[in-house]
Structure formats: structure tokens, C-alpha cells
N, C-alpha and C positions, 0 to 999 in steps of 0.2 A: 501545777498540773492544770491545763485546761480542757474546756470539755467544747468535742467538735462541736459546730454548726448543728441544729435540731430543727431546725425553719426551713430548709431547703431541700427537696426531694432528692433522694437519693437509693440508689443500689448498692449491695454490698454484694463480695463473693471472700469470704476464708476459706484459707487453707494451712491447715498445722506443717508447717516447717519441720522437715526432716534435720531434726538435730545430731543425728547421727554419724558418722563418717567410716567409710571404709578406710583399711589401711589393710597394708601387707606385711606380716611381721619378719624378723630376719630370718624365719626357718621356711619361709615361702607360701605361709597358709594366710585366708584371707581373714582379719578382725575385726571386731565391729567399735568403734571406742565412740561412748555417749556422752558430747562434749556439754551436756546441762541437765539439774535436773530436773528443772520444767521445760513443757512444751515451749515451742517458739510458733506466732499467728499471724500470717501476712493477710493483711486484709486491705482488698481493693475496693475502694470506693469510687464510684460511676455516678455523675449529677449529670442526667438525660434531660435538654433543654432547658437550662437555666435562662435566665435575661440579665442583662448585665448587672443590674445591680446585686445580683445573686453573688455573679462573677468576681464583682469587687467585692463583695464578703469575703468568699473564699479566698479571695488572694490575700485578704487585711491578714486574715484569718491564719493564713500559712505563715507570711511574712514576721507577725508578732509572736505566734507561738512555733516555728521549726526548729527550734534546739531545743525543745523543754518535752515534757512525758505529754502526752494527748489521751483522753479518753473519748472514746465511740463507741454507740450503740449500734450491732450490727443486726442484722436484719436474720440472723439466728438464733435471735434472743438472750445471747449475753453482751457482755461490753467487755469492750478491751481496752488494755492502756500500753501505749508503743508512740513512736518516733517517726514522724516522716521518711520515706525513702529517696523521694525525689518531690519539686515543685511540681504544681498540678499542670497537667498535660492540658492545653485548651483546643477544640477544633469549632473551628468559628463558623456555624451557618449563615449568618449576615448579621446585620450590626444589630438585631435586636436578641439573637439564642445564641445559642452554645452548647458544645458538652462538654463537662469538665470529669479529667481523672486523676487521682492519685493514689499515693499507697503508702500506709501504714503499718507496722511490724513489731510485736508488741507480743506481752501476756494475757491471756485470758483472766480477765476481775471474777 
């Protein structure tokens, strides 16, 4: 397990995953079947004006741990431990910022 980045300013937004599913049974009524029985936490992490070398953490950072459990500390005062969803989204201000985002999806520690 490795533990996000903690040097780098950062935003957080969770939101508890509807683990839920609706289904229609075969007498035509609507069900609810609850496919876990913990919560499931997508959590977006926002790094607003990084400089590069921030940038090149974060991508060290993704690149060595994106298939292994991740822990973050969110900015709602628990931590989470979950999987990358995707590589971090970069939009480039000019060659010295950045904002970078990604997203996380995991259980609440």
C-alpha cells in the first residue's frame, strides 16, 4: 500500500458511491439489490497551481503506484484506501503551473 503525496497542496471532494442497483424483478415491480456491504468513496483530488516539479511527483507517483491500494488523507478528515481511476488530468498554464486532477475510489479507513 502506498501513502499519497502529503507535500503538495491539494483539494479533495468525496462522495459515497451508490452501491446500490436497481433491477426489475420478473413480476414487473421495481428492486433494490445491494451489491456490498460497505460503502464504496470516490474521491477527487484537485492539485490547484502546482510547478513542475510538483507535477513530476505526481506522475512518479501515479506511474509506480497505479495498480497497488493507495492511501489519502481527505480534506474531511478521514483517509481512504482505493485504486486510481484514471491518470492525472494536467491543464497546463505555462511552463512553470499547472493543475492537476485525478480520482480515487476506495474505502473509508
Amino acid at each position: 500500500m502506498a501513502t499519497y503525496p502529503t507535500t503538495i497542496g491539494k483539494r479533495t471532494t468525496v462522495r459515497a458511491l451508490n452501491d446500490r442497483k436497481t433491477d426489475i424483478s420478473e413480476a414487473g415491480g421495481v428492486r433494490i439489490v445491494d451489491l456490498s456491504a460497505a460503502q464504496v468513496y470516490e474521491v477527487k483530488v484537485e492539485h490547484p497551481l502546482i510547478n513542475s516539479t510538483d507535477l513530476t511527483t505526481l506522475r512518479t507517483f501515479w506511474t509506480t503506484n497505479k495498480n497497488v491500494a493507495n492511501t489519502i488523507a481527505a480534506g474531511d478528515g478521514y483517509s481512504y484506501s482505493g485504486f486510481f481511476v484514471n491518470e492525472f488530468e494536467v491543464d497546463v498554464i505555462n511552463s512553470t503551473w499547472a493543475n492537476a486532477r485525478v480520482t480515487i475510489v476506495g474505502s473509508r479507513l
